[in-house]
C-alpha positions in Angstrom: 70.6 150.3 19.9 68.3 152.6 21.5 64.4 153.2 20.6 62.5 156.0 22.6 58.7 155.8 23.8 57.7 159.1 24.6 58.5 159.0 28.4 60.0 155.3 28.0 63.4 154.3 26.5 64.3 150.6 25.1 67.6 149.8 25.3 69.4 146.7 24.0 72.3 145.6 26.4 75.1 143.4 25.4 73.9 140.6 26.6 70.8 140.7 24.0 68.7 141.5 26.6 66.5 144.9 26.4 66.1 147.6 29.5 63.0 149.6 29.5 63.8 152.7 31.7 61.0 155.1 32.1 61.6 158.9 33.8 59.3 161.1 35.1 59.6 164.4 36.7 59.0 164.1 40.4 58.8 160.2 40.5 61.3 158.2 40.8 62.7 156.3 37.5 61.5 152.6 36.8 63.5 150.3 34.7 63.1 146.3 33.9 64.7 144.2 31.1 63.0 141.8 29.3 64.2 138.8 26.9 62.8 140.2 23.7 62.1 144.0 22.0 58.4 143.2 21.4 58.1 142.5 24.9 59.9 145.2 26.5 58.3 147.9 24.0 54.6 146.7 24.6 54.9 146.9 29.2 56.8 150.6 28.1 53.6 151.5 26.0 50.9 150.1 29.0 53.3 151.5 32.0 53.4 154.8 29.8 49.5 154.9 29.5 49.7 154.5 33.4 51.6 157.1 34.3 50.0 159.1 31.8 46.5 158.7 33.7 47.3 159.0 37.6 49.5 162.3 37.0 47.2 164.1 34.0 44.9 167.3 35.3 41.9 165.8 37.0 38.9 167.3 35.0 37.2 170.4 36.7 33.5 169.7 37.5 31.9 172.6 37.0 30.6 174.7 40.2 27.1 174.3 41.6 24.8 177.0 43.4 26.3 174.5 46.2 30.0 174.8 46.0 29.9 178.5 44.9 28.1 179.2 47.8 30.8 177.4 50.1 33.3 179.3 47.9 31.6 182.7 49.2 31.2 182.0 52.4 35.0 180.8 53.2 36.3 183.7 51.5 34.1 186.3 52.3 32.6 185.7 55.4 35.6 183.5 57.3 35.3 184.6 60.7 32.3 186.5 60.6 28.9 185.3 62.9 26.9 185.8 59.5 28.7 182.9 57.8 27.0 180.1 59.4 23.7 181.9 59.3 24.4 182.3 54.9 25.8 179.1 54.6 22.6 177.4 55.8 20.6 178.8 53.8 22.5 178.2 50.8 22.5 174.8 51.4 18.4 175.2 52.0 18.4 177.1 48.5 21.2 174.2 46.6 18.4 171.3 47.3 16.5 172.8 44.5 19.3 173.6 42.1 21.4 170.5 41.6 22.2 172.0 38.0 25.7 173.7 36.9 25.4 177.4 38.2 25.7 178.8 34.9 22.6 176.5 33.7 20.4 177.9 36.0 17.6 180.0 34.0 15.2 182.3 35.3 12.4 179.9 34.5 14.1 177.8 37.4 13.9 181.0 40.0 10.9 181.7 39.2 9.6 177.7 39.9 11.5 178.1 42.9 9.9 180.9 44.6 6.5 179.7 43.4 7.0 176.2 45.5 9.0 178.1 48.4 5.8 180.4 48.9 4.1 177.6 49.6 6.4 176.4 52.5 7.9 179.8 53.6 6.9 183.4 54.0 7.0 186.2 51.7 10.0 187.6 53.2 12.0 185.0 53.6 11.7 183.9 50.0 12.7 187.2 49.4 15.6 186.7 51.2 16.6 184.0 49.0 16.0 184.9 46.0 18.3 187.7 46.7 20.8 185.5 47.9 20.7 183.8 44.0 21.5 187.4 42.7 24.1 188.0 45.0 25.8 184.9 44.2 25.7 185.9 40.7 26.8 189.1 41.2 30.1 188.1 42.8 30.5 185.6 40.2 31.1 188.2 37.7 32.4 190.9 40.0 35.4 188.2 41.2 35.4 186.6 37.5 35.3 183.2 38.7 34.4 182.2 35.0 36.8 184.4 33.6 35.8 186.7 31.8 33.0 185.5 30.5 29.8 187.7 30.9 27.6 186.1 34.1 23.8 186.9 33.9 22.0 186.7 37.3 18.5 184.5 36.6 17.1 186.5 39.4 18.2 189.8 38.8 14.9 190.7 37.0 12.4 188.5 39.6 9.3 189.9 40.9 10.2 189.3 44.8 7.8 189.0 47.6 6.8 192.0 49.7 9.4 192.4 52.7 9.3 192.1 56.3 7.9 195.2 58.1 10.1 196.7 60.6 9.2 196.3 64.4 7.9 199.8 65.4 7.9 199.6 69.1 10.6 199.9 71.4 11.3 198.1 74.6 9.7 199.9 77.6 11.9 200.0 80.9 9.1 198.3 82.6 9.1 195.5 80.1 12.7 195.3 80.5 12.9 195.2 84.0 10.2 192.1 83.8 12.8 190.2 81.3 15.5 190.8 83.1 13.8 189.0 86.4 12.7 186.2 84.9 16.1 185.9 83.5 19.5 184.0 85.3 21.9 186.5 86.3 24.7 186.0 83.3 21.4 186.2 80.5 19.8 189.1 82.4 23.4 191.2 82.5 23.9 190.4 78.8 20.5 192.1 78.0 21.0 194.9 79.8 23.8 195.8 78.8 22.7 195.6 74.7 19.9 197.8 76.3 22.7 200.2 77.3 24.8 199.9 74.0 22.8 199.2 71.6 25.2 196.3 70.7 24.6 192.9 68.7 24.7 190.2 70.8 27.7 188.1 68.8 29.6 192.0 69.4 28.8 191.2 73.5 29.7 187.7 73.6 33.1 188.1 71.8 34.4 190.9 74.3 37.5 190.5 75.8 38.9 192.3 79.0 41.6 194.2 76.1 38.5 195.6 74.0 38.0 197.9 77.1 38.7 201.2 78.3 36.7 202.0 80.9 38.4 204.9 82.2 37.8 206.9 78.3 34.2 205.3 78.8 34.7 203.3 75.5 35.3 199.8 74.2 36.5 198.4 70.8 34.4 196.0 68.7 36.9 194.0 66.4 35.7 192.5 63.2 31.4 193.0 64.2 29.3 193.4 61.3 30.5 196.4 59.8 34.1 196.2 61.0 35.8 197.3 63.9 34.0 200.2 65.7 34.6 201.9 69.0 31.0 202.1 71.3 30.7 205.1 73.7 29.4 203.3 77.1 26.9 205.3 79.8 27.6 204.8 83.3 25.6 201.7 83.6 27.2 199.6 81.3 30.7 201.0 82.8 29.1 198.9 85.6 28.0 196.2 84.3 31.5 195.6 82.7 33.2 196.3 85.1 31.2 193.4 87.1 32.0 190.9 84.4 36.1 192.2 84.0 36.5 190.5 87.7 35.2 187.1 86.7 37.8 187.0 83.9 40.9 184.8 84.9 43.0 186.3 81.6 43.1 189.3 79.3 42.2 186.9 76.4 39.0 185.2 78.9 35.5 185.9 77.2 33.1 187.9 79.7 30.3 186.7 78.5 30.9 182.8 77.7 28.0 181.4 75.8 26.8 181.6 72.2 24.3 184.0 71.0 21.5 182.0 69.9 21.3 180.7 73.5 20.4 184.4 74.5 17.7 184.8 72.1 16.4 181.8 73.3 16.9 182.4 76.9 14.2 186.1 76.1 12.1 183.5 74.2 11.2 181.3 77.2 11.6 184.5 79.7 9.2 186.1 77.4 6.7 183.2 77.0 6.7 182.6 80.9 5.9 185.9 81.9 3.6 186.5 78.8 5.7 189.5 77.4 4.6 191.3 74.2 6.5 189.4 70.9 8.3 192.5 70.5 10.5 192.3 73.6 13.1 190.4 71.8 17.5 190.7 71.7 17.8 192.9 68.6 14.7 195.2 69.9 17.2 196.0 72.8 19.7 197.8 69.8 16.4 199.2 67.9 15.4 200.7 71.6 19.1 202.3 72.5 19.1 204.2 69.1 15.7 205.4 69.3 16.1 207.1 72.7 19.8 208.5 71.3 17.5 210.2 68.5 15.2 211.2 71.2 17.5 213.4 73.1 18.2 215.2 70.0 21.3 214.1 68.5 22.6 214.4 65.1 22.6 211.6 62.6 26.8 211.2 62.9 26.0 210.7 66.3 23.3 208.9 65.7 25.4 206.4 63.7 28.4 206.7 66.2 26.2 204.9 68.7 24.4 202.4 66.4 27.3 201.5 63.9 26.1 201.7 61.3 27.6 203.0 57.6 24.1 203.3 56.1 21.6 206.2 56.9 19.0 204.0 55.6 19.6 201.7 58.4 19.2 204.7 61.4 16.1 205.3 60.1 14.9 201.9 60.2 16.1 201.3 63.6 15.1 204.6 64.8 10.9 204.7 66.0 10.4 208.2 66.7 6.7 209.6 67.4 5.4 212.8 66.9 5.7 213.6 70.3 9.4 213.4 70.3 9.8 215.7 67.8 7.5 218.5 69.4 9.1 217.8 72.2 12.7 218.9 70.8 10.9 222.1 68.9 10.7 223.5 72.3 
Protein backbone atom coordinates (compact mmCIF):
# COMPACT_ATOMS: atom_id res chain seq x y z
CA UNK A 1 0.00 0.00 0.00
CA UNK A 2 1.57 3.10 -0.85
CA UNK A 3 0.09 6.81 -0.38
CA UNK A 4 2.20 9.87 -1.74
CA UNK A 5 2.47 13.39 0.00
CA UNK A 6 3.78 15.70 -2.49
CA UNK A 7 7.55 15.34 -1.56
CA UNK A 8 6.69 12.48 1.14
CA UNK A 9 5.67 8.86 0.60
CA UNK A 10 3.80 6.46 3.20
CA UNK A 11 4.41 3.18 2.96
CA UNK A 12 2.88 0.24 4.80
CA UNK A 13 5.53 -2.59 5.51
CA UNK A 14 4.66 -6.13 6.30
CA UNK A 15 4.89 -5.90 9.61
CA UNK A 16 1.78 -3.32 9.78
CA UNK A 17 4.09 -0.77 10.45
CA UNK A 18 4.13 2.55 8.04
CA UNK A 19 7.67 4.27 6.59
CA UNK A 20 7.43 7.79 5.78
CA UNK A 21 10.40 8.48 3.40
CA UNK A 22 10.79 11.99 2.15
CA UNK A 23 13.36 13.01 -0.99
CA UNK A 24 14.53 16.09 -1.89
CA UNK A 25 16.91 17.22 -4.51
CA UNK A 26 20.21 18.07 -2.97
CA UNK A 27 19.41 16.83 0.69
CA UNK A 28 19.75 13.78 1.76
CA UNK A 29 16.52 11.52 2.05
CA UNK A 30 14.79 11.13 5.59
CA UNK A 31 12.62 8.21 6.42
CA UNK A 32 10.94 7.04 9.94
CA UNK A 33 8.08 4.48 10.59
CA UNK A 34 5.52 4.98 12.80
CA UNK A 35 2.82 2.47 14.39
CA UNK A 36 -0.23 3.91 12.68
CA UNK A 37 -1.10 5.72 9.00
CA UNK A 38 -2.66 8.85 10.76
CA UNK A 39 0.52 9.23 12.50
CA UNK A 40 3.01 8.73 9.88
CA UNK A 41 0.83 10.95 7.30
CA UNK A 42 0.44 14.01 9.74
CA UNK A 43 4.84 14.30 10.79
CA UNK A 44 5.05 13.75 6.48
CA UNK A 45 2.61 16.80 6.10
CA UNK A 46 4.60 19.08 9.12
CA UNK A 47 8.21 17.75 7.94
CA UNK A 48 6.92 18.65 4.26
CA UNK A 49 5.87 22.28 5.37
CA UNK A 50 9.51 22.33 6.70
CA UNK A 51 11.36 21.65 4.03
CA UNK A 52 9.11 23.54 2.05
CA UNK A 53 10.08 26.91 4.09
CA UNK A 54 14.00 26.75 4.63
CA UNK A 55 14.63 25.77 0.76
CA UNK A 56 11.69 28.25 -0.99
CA UNK A 57 13.18 31.73 -2.73
CA UNK A 58 13.84 34.15 0.09
CA UNK A 59 11.63 37.23 -0.85
CA UNK A 60 13.58 40.07 -2.69
CA UNK A 61 13.45 43.29 -0.58
CA UNK A 62 13.31 45.85 -2.77
CA UNK A 63 16.55 48.14 -3.43
CA UNK A 64 17.11 51.38 -1.53
CA UNK A 65 18.94 54.76 -2.72
CA UNK A 66 21.36 52.74 -0.09
CA UNK A 67 21.98 49.38 -1.70
CA UNK A 68 21.73 50.71 -5.30
CA UNK A 69 24.30 52.97 -4.55
CA UNK A 70 26.58 50.11 -3.10
CA UNK A 71 25.47 48.23 -6.33
CA UNK A 72 27.09 51.23 -8.48
CA UNK A 73 29.92 51.68 -6.74
CA UNK A 74 31.18 47.85 -6.68
CA UNK A 75 30.53 47.52 -10.22
CA UNK A 76 31.37 50.54 -11.67
CA UNK A 77 33.92 52.08 -9.70
CA UNK A 78 35.80 48.77 -8.21
CA UNK A 79 39.29 49.85 -8.14
CA UNK A 80 38.98 53.26 -8.83
CA UNK A 81 40.17 56.23 -6.04
CA UNK A 82 36.65 57.86 -6.84
CA UNK A 83 34.75 54.93 -5.27
CA UNK A 84 35.34 55.62 -1.69
CA UNK A 85 34.96 59.34 -2.29
CA UNK A 86 30.95 58.30 -4.13
CA UNK A 87 30.23 55.81 -1.77
CA UNK A 88 30.34 58.29 1.14
CA UNK A 89 28.33 60.41 -0.09
CA UNK A 90 25.71 58.13 -0.93
CA UNK A 91 25.56 56.91 2.30
CA UNK A 92 25.37 60.94 3.39
CA UNK A 93 22.50 61.29 0.76
CA UNK A 94 20.65 57.35 1.89
CA UNK A 95 20.08 59.00 5.63
CA UNK A 96 17.29 61.00 4.12
CA UNK A 97 15.76 58.40 1.77
CA UNK A 98 15.05 55.25 3.77
CA UNK A 99 12.13 54.66 1.17
CA UNK A 100 12.20 51.93 -1.83
CA UNK A 101 14.15 53.74 -4.67
CA UNK A 102 11.37 53.56 -7.05
CA UNK A 103 9.15 55.50 -4.28
CA UNK A 104 11.10 58.30 -4.13
CA UNK A 105 9.19 61.41 -5.74
CA UNK A 106 10.37 64.59 -6.63
CA UNK A 107 8.48 66.25 -3.82
CA UNK A 108 11.13 64.26 -1.69
CA UNK A 109 14.28 65.87 -3.79
CA UNK A 110 13.11 68.81 -3.66
CA UNK A 111 12.58 68.62 0.55
CA UNK A 112 15.97 67.33 0.43
CA UNK A 113 17.87 70.07 -1.07
CA UNK A 114 15.77 72.66 0.79
CA UNK A 115 17.02 71.10 4.37
CA UNK A 116 20.62 70.31 2.80
CA UNK A 117 20.99 74.19 1.93
CA UNK A 118 20.69 74.76 5.15
CA UNK A 119 23.66 72.50 6.33
CA UNK A 120 25.79 72.55 3.11
CA UNK A 121 26.73 74.85 0.25
CA UNK A 122 25.18 75.47 -2.90
CA UNK A 123 27.59 73.36 -4.72
CA UNK A 124 27.78 70.65 -2.90
CA UNK A 125 24.01 70.04 -2.83
CA UNK A 126 24.39 70.32 -6.37
CA UNK A 127 26.63 67.63 -6.34
CA UNK A 128 24.07 65.46 -4.79
CA UNK A 129 21.37 66.03 -6.26
CA UNK A 130 23.12 65.00 -9.39
CA UNK A 131 24.22 62.00 -7.81
CA UNK A 132 20.20 61.05 -7.40
CA UNK A 133 19.93 61.51 -11.26
CA UNK A 134 22.74 59.61 -11.96
CA UNK A 135 21.62 56.79 -9.94
CA UNK A 136 18.51 56.82 -11.78
CA UNK A 137 19.94 57.04 -14.92
CA UNK A 138 21.93 53.79 -14.61
CA UNK A 139 18.99 52.22 -13.27
CA UNK A 140 17.23 52.37 -16.42
CA UNK A 141 20.31 52.42 -18.64
CA UNK A 142 21.48 48.75 -16.84
CA UNK A 143 17.56 47.78 -16.48
CA UNK A 144 17.94 46.74 -13.05
CA UNK A 145 14.04 46.79 -12.89
CA UNK A 146 13.68 45.20 -16.07
CA UNK A 147 12.33 46.78 -18.31
CA UNK A 148 10.25 48.79 -16.67
CA UNK A 149 10.41 52.62 -17.45
CA UNK A 150 12.71 54.39 -14.48
CA UNK A 151 11.89 58.20 -14.03
CA UNK A 152 14.67 60.17 -12.32
CA UNK A 153 12.77 62.55 -9.36
CA UNK A 154 15.59 64.87 -9.93
CA UNK A 155 15.98 64.98 -13.48
CA UNK A 156 13.82 68.19 -13.68
CA UNK A 157 15.26 69.96 -10.10
CA UNK A 158 16.19 73.46 -10.02
CA UNK A 159 19.98 72.92 -8.73
CA UNK A 160 22.09 75.28 -6.90
CA UNK A 161 24.57 77.57 -8.65
CA UNK A 162 28.04 75.62 -8.98
CA UNK A 163 31.39 76.05 -7.75
CA UNK A 164 33.47 78.73 -9.59
CA UNK A 165 36.67 77.46 -10.96
CA UNK A 166 39.99 78.56 -9.26
CA UNK A 167 41.46 81.23 -11.68
CA UNK A 168 44.99 81.53 -10.45
CA UNK A 169 47.77 79.43 -10.90
CA UNK A 170 50.52 78.52 -8.64
CA UNK A 171 53.49 80.94 -8.89
CA UNK A 172 57.10 79.36 -8.74
CA UNK A 173 57.80 81.49 -5.87
CA UNK A 174 54.79 80.16 -4.11
CA UNK A 175 55.85 76.80 -4.93
CA UNK A 176 59.25 77.00 -3.95
CA UNK A 177 57.74 78.37 -0.28
CA UNK A 178 55.49 74.98 -0.08
CA UNK A 179 57.87 72.93 -1.00
CA UNK A 180 60.28 74.20 2.05
CA UNK A 181 58.05 73.96 4.54
CA UNK A 182 57.29 70.57 3.27
CA UNK A 183 59.34 66.91 4.47
CA UNK A 184 61.29 65.74 1.68
CA UNK A 185 58.94 62.72 0.39
CA UNK A 186 55.57 65.47 0.51
CA UNK A 187 57.70 68.19 -1.06
CA UNK A 188 59.00 65.69 -4.16
CA UNK A 189 55.41 64.45 -4.58
CA UNK A 190 54.37 68.17 -5.25
CA UNK A 191 56.81 68.98 -7.42
CA UNK A 192 56.59 66.51 -9.43
CA UNK A 193 52.44 67.08 -10.02
CA UNK A 194 53.86 70.61 -10.68
CA UNK A 195 55.98 69.08 -13.48
CA UNK A 196 53.16 66.62 -14.78
CA UNK A 197 50.27 67.88 -14.21
CA UNK A 198 49.27 64.56 -12.62
CA UNK A 199 46.52 63.65 -9.95
CA UNK A 200 47.90 62.83 -6.95
CA UNK A 201 46.18 59.06 -6.57
CA UNK A 202 47.96 58.78 -10.50
CA UNK A 203 51.58 59.70 -8.36
CA UNK A 204 51.11 57.60 -5.48
CA UNK A 205 50.17 54.37 -7.43
CA UNK A 206 53.46 54.46 -9.70
CA UNK A 207 55.40 51.63 -9.89
CA UNK A 208 59.17 51.39 -11.14
CA UNK A 209 57.38 49.23 -14.55
CA UNK A 210 55.05 52.41 -15.30
CA UNK A 211 58.40 54.09 -16.44
CA UNK A 212 60.42 54.68 -19.25
CA UNK A 213 62.64 57.21 -18.62
CA UNK A 214 64.84 56.76 -21.44
CA UNK A 215 61.50 57.65 -24.09
CA UNK A 216 60.92 60.48 -21.42
CA UNK A 217 57.40 58.86 -20.69
CA UNK A 218 55.50 56.94 -18.07
CA UNK A 219 52.13 54.90 -18.12
CA UNK A 220 49.20 55.72 -15.94
CA UNK A 221 47.06 52.39 -15.52
CA UNK A 222 43.41 52.61 -14.65
CA UNK A 223 43.62 56.85 -13.50
CA UNK A 224 40.54 58.60 -13.92
CA UNK A 225 40.01 58.39 -17.45
CA UNK A 226 41.86 55.22 -18.16
CA UNK A 227 45.25 54.39 -18.87
CA UNK A 228 47.21 57.23 -20.40
CA UNK A 229 50.84 57.73 -21.15
CA UNK A 230 52.35 61.40 -19.54
CA UNK A 231 55.25 63.03 -21.56
CA UNK A 232 57.84 63.94 -18.50
CA UNK A 233 60.35 67.28 -18.75
CA UNK A 234 63.71 66.88 -17.56
CA UNK A 235 62.85 67.59 -14.01
CA UNK A 236 60.54 65.10 -13.31
CA UNK A 237 63.02 62.55 -15.25
CA UNK A 238 64.94 63.60 -12.09
CA UNK A 239 62.79 63.44 -9.59
CA UNK A 240 61.93 59.83 -10.68
CA UNK A 241 64.69 58.81 -11.17
CA UNK A 242 65.49 59.84 -7.35
CA UNK A 243 62.54 57.84 -6.14
CA UNK A 244 63.34 54.48 -8.68
CA UNK A 245 66.57 53.94 -6.27
CA UNK A 246 64.56 53.78 -3.06
CA UNK A 247 62.45 51.03 -4.62
CA UNK A 248 63.46 47.48 -3.35
CA UNK A 249 61.11 45.66 -6.32
CA UNK A 250 59.66 46.42 -9.72
CA UNK A 251 56.13 46.07 -8.02
CA UNK A 252 57.46 48.62 -4.76
CA UNK A 253 55.30 51.93 -4.77
CA UNK A 254 57.62 55.16 -5.13
CA UNK A 255 55.64 57.16 -3.40
CA UNK A 256 54.10 55.17 -0.32
CA UNK A 257 51.46 57.10 1.36
CA UNK A 258 47.81 57.83 0.54
CA UNK A 259 46.64 60.87 -1.10
CA UNK A 260 44.57 62.59 1.30
CA UNK A 261 47.71 62.72 3.46
CA UNK A 262 49.29 65.03 0.73
CA UNK A 263 46.50 67.43 0.61
CA UNK A 264 46.75 67.66 4.11
CA UNK A 265 50.38 67.82 4.36
CA UNK A 266 49.96 71.54 1.68
CA UNK A 267 47.08 72.32 4.14
CA UNK A 268 49.33 72.71 7.29
CA UNK A 269 52.45 73.84 4.99
CA UNK A 270 50.11 76.29 3.65
CA UNK A 271 48.55 77.52 7.01
CA UNK A 272 52.16 77.73 8.56
CA UNK A 273 53.70 79.86 6.14
CA UNK A 274 50.43 81.80 5.51
CA UNK A 275 50.18 80.77 1.73
CA UNK A 276 47.26 82.08 -0.43
CA UNK A 277 44.10 79.29 -0.32
CA UNK A 278 44.74 78.78 -3.79
CA UNK A 279 48.13 76.95 -3.48
CA UNK A 280 46.57 73.67 -3.10
CA UNK A 281 47.40 69.67 -4.78
CA UNK A 282 45.03 69.90 -7.71
CA UNK A 283 46.17 73.73 -8.45
CA UNK A 284 49.61 72.05 -9.20
CA UNK A 285 47.62 70.08 -12.40
CA UNK A 286 45.49 73.37 -13.15
CA UNK A 287 49.10 75.36 -13.19
CA UNK A 288 51.10 72.53 -15.54
CA UNK A 289 48.31 72.88 -18.19
CA UNK A 290 48.06 76.49 -18.14
CA UNK A 291 51.68 77.14 -18.87
CA UNK A 292 51.43 74.08 -21.68
CA UNK A 293 48.76 76.47 -23.35
CA UNK A 294 51.06 79.32 -22.71
CA UNK A 295 53.82 78.21 -24.91
CA UNK A 296 51.40 77.83 -27.60
CA UNK A 297 50.31 74.34 -28.04
CA UNK A 298 47.43 72.94 -29.65
CA UNK A 299 44.40 71.60 -27.87
CA UNK A 300 45.54 67.62 -28.81
CA UNK A 301 48.49 68.55 -27.15
CA UNK A 302 46.91 70.30 -24.78
CA UNK A 303 44.88 67.27 -23.74
CA UNK A 304 47.99 64.90 -24.32
CA UNK A 305 49.55 66.53 -21.26
CA UNK A 306 46.44 67.04 -19.10
CA UNK A 307 44.41 63.70 -19.93
CA UNK A 308 41.70 64.60 -20.49
CA UNK A 309 38.76 63.30 -23.07
CA UNK A 310 36.77 66.43 -22.72
CA UNK A 311 37.57 69.95 -24.30
CA UNK A 312 35.30 71.39 -21.81
CA UNK A 313 37.64 70.30 -19.13
CA UNK A 314 41.06 72.07 -20.90
CA UNK A 315 39.36 75.05 -20.76
CA UNK A 316 38.39 74.89 -17.32
CA UNK A 317 41.80 73.99 -16.15
CA UNK A 318 43.44 76.21 -18.54
CA UNK A 319 43.71 80.28 -16.87
CA UNK A 320 45.08 82.15 -19.70
CA UNK A 321 45.34 86.14 -19.60
CA UNK A 322 45.23 88.38 -22.21
CA UNK A 323 48.70 88.86 -22.02
CA UNK A 324 49.48 85.34 -23.01
CA UNK A 325 47.65 85.50 -26.00
CA UNK A 326 49.29 88.88 -27.27
CA UNK A 327 52.24 87.47 -26.45
CA UNK A 328 51.80 84.39 -28.95
CA UNK A 329 50.34 86.98 -31.80
CA UNK A 330 53.87 88.10 -32.08
Amino acid sequence: MRMDVTMASVRERSNGKYCVQIRLAGHKPISKTFSDYETANEWARIKEQELSSATSTPEVRPHTLLTLGQHYCNTQLKGKPSRHHMLGRIERIAQHFPQSFLQIKRTDVNAYKVKRLQEASGPTVREEIQTINKLFRWAEREMIFGEAPVHSPASNIALPSASKPRSRVVERSELDTLLMALNPLMAEIVELAYETAMRRAEITKLIPRHLSLGQRVLVVEDGKTGDRIVPLTSRAIDLLRSACERCRTPETRLYPVAPHSISTAIRRARERTGLPDHVRMHQMRHTRITEVARRGFNQAQIMMVSGHRDTRSVHRYTHLSVKDVVDLLE
